[in-house]
N, C-alpha and C positions, 0 to 999 in steps of 0.2 A: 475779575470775571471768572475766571478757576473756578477760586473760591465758593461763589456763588453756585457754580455749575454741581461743586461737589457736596456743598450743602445740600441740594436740590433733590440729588442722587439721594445720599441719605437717607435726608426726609423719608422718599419714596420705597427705600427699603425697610422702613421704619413701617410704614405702613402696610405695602406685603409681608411684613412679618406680625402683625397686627392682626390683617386680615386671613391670617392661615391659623392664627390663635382662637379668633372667631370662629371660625370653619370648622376646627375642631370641639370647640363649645356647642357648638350648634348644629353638626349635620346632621344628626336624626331627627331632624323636622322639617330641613329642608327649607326654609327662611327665603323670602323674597334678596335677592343684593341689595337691593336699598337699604334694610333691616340691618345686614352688616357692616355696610359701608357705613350707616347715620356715626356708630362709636368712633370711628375714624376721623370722624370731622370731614370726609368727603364726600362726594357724591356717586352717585350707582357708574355714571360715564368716567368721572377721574379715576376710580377705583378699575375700571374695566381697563382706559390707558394704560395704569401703572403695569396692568396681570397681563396684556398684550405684548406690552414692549421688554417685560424681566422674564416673564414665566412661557411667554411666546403663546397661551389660552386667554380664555374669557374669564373673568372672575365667577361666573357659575363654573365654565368646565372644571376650575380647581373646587367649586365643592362637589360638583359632579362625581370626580375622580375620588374624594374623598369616601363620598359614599358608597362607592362602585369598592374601593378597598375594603371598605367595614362589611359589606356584602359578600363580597370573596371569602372574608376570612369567618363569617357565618354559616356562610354553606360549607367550608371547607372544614370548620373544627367543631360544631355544633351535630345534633341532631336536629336543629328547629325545621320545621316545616317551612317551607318558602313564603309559604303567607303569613307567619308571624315574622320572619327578615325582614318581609316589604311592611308591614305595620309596624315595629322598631325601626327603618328607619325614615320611619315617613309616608309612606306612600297608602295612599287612600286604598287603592285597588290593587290589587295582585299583581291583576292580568298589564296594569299600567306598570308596574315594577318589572314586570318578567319582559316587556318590551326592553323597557329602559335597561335592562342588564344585557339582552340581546343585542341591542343594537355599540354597545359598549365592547363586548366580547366577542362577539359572533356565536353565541353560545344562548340555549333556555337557561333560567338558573340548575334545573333538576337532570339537563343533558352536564351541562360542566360539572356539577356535583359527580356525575355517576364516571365524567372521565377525569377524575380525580385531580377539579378543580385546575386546570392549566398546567399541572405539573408533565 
């Protein structure tokens, strides 16, 4: 029974480390979970259980986060203009990107940029 339980485990970390491999192949486009999960062999819910109960988020909030870092460290070491950030990494509209970093940060991207990105 152990045994089994720690196979189980395993498994499971096997594939949160899968799906964070994923996550970085893939966050600049920002990818339905299902999309990620299909290479996994699981499904968008088992894959959510797994990132709930190890990483204590949602398997979007881990690409979320992901993107939310590669955004950080755009605005922070780049000259890019915030609308070319949000079109690398996905985001259709600006104005939908500048949300989503807000509400991420509590910061626009061009207020955190100007106070020297969270440092």
């Amino acid at each position: 029974m152990i045994a089994t339980v720690a196979a189980g485990e395993g498994r499971a970390l096997q594939h949160l480390a899968r799906y964070r491999e994923q996550v970085e192949r893939h966050y600049r486009r920002q990818p339905p979970v299902a999309e990620l999960a299909a290479p996994l062999g699981i499904t968008p819910t088992q894959l959510n259980r797994l990132c709930r109960r190890h990483l204590h988020c949602s398997a979007l909030a881990v690409l979320h986060q992901r993107v939310l870092l590669e955004a950080k460290r755009e605005l922070g070491y780049t000259n890019l203009m915030v609308r070319q950030i949000a079109d690398g990494l996905g985001f259709a509209d600006p104005a939908y990107f500048t949300r989503f970093f807000l509400k991420h940060t509590g910061r626009a991207p061009t207020e955190w940029r100007e106070h020297g990105g969270g440092r």
